[in-house]
C-alpha positions in Angstrom: -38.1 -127.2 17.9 -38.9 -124.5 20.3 -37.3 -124.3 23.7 -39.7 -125.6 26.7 -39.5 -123.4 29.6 -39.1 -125.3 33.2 -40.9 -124.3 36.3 -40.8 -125.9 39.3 -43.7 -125.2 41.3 -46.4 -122.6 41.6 -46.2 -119.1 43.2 -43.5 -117.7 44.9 -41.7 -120.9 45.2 -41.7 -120.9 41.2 -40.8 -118.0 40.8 -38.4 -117.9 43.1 -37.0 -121.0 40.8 -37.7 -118.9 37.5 -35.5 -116.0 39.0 -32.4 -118.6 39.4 -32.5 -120.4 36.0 -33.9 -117.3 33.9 -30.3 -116.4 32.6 -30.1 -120.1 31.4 -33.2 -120.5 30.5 -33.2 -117.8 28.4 -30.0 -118.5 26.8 -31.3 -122.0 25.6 -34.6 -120.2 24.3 -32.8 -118.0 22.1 -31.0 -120.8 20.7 -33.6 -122.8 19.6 -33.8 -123.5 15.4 -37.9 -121.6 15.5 -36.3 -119.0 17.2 -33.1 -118.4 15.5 -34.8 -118.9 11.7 -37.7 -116.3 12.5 -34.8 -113.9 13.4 -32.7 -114.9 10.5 -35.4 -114.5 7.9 -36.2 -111.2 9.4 -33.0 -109.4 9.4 -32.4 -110.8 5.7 -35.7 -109.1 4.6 -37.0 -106.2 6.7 -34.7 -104.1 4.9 -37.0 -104.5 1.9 -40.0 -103.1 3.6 -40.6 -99.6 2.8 -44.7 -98.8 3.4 -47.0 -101.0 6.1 -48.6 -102.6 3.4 -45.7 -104.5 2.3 -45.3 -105.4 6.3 -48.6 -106.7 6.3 -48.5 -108.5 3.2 -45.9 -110.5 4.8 -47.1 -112.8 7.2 -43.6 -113.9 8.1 -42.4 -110.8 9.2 -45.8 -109.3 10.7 -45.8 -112.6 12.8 -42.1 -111.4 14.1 -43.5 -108.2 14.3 -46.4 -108.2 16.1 -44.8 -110.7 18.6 -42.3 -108.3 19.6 -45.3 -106.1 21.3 -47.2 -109.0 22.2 -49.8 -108.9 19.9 -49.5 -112.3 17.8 -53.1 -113.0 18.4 -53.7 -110.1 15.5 -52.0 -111.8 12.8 -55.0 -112.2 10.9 -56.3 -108.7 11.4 -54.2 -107.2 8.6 -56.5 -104.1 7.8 -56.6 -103.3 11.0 -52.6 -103.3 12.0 -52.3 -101.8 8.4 -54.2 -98.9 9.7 -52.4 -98.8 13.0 -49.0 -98.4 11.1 -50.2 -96.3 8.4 -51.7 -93.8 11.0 -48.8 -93.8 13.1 -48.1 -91.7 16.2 -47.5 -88.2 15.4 -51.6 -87.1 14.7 -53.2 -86.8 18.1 -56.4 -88.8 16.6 -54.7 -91.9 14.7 -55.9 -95.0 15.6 -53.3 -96.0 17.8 -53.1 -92.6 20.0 -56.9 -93.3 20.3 -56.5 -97.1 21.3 -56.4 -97.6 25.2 -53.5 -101.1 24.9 -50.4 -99.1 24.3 -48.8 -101.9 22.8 -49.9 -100.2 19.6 -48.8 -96.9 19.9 -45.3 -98.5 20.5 -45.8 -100.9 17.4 -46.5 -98.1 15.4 -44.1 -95.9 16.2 -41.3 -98.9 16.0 -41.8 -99.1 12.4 -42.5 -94.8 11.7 -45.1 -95.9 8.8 -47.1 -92.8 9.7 -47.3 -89.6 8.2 -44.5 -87.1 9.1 -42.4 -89.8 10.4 -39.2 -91.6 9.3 -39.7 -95.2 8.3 -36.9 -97.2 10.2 -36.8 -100.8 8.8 -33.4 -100.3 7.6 -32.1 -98.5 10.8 -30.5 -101.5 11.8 -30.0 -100.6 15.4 -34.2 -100.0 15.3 -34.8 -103.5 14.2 -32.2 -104.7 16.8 -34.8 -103.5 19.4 -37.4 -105.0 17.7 -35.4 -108.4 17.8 -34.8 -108.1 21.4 -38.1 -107.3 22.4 -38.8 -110.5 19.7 -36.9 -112.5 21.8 -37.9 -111.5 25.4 -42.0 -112.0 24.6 -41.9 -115.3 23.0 -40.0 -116.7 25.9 -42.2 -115.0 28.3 -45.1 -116.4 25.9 -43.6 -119.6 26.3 -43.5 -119.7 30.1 -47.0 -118.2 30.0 -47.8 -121.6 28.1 -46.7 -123.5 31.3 -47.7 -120.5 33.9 -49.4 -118.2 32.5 -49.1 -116.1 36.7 -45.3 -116.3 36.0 -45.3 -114.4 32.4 -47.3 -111.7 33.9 -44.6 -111.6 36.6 -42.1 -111.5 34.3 -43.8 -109.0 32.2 -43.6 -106.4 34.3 -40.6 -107.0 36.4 -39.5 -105.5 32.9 -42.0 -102.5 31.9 -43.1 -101.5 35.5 -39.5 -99.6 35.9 -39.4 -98.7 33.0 -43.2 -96.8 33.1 -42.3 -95.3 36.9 -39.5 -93.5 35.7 -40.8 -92.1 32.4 -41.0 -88.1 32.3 -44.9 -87.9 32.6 -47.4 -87.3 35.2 -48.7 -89.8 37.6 -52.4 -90.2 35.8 -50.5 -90.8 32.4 -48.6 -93.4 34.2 -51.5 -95.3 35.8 -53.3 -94.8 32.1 -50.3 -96.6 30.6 -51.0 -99.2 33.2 -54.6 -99.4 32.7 -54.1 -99.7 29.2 -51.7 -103.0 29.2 -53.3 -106.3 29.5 -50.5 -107.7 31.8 -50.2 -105.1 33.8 -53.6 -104.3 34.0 -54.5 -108.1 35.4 -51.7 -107.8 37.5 -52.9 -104.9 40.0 -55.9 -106.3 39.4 -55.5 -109.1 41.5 -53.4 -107.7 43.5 -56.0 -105.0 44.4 -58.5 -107.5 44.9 -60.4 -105.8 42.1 -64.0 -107.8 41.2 -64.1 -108.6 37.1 -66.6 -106.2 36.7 -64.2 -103.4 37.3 -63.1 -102.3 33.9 -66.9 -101.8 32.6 -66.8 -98.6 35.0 -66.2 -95.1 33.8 -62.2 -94.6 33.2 -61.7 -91.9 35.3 -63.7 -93.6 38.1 -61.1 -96.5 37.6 -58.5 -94.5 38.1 -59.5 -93.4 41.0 -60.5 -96.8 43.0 -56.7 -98.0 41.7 -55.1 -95.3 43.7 -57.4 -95.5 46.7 -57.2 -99.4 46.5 -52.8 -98.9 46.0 -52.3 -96.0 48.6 -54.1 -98.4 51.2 -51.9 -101.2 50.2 -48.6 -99.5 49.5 -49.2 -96.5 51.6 -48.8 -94.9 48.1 -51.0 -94.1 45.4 -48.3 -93.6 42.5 -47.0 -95.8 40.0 -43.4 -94.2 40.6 -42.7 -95.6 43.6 -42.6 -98.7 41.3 -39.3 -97.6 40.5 -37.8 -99.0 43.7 -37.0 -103.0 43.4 -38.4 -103.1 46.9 -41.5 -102.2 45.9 -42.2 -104.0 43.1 -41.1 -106.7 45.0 -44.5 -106.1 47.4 -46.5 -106.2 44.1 -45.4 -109.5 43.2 -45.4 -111.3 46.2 -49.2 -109.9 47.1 -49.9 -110.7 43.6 -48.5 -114.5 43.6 -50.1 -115.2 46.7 -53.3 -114.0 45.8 -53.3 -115.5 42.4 -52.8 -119.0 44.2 -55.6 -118.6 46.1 -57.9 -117.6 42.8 -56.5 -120.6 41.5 -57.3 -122.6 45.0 -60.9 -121.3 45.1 -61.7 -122.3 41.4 -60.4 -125.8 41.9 -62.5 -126.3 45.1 -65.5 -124.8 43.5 -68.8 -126.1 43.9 -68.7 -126.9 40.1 -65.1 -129.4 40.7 -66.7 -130.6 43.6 -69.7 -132.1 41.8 -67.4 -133.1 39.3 -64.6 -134.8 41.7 -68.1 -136.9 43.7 -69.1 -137.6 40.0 -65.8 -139.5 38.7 -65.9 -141.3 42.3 -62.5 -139.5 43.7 
């Protein structure tokens, strides 16, 4: 059986309670017999892995895989991973240098399936990362199962410092933003940002996220993310605003029809 996440309450408050119990919480996650016999077959058989085929032609370990970089809803799209590992990192045109989710650029390169690159399933400390990072999603996918607002959180309490400190410029920064899901939703709504925002040109995006963060932060970069304090601000705005999405959508003119309609 798989560990249930507890959270009490929505928004800050919840997280708040997340915050305190997440050491505990955690701790019983990793615990849990799902858990512990995904890991168990993995490090007993990753070692025998030696091309992406054979990763993909083992749904076991492609599920553990593709988990660590949050992308279990691919499971099924084997040629397509295949292609991702097999092209790895190092050509400037492989599929996942050309994919805007970076998730896949990292996949690939955790594995170095890709021409001129080392293949590192039996670098043990390599696959330790991979179990870590194993761990960490599916408890964050398990809370998102209960809260999905509180996985995002916790998503990038744990890349946003990382991303703001990397060794590249400010654009590349906000493009690694743009191009993760969580992350992306995130400043989304914490910009205010209408749904129809990501259809527009990418450069024009860029540039309506640093308007819309300088007039909110007083700072268009990403590395000022680096600061707790600020990231902090992100949350908060992003809680709160996310709680009144979710107000707005239950008082809807649709739910209100339906609440006169059951006779509430």
């Amino acid at each position: 059986m798989t560990y249930q996440p507890v959270i009490a309450g929505t928004g800050i408050a919840g997280w708040k309670f997340l915050q305190r119990t997440y050491d505990a919480q955690f701790l019983a996650f990793k615990k849990s017999s799902a858990v512990v016999r995904d890991l168990d077959y993995f490090k007993e058989e990753i070692g025998n892995i030696t091309t992406a085929a054979d990763l993909v032609g083992n749904r076991r370990l492609l599920s553990v895989a593709l988990s660590a970089f949050g992308l279990e809803n691919d499971l099924n799209n084997r040629y397509f991973i295949q292609k991702v590992l097999e092209d790895g990192t190092k050509v400037e045109d492989s599929l996942a240098n050309r994919l805007m989710d970076g998730r896949y650029k990292k996949l690939s390169a955790a594995f170095g399936f890709g021409a001129g690159e080392a293949v590192r399933t039996s670098d043990p400390e390599a696959m330790a990362e991979i179990i870590s990072l194993y761990r960490m999603e599916r408890f964050e996918s398990a809370i998102g199962n209960v809260d999905d607002v509180m996985r995002i959180v916790l998503f990038a309490e744990r890349e946003l410092a990382g991303i703001s400190a990397a060794p590249i410029s400010e654009n590349a920064k906000w493009f690694t933003v743009m191009g993760s899901p969580p992350l992306r939703e995130m400043f989304e709504t914490a910009l205010r940002l209408p749904a129809a925002f990501g259809k527009l040109d990418i450069d024009r995006q860029l540039d309506i996220f640093k308007d819309k963060m300088a007039a909110f932060m007083g700072d268009s970069s990403i590395s000022q993310f680096a600061e707790p304090g600020a990231r902090e601000r992100l949350t908060t705005r992003f809680l709160a605003l996310s709680q009144v999405k979710s107000a707005s959508m239950a008082t809807s003119p649709a739910a209100n029809s339906l609440i006169l309609l059951r006779g509430y």
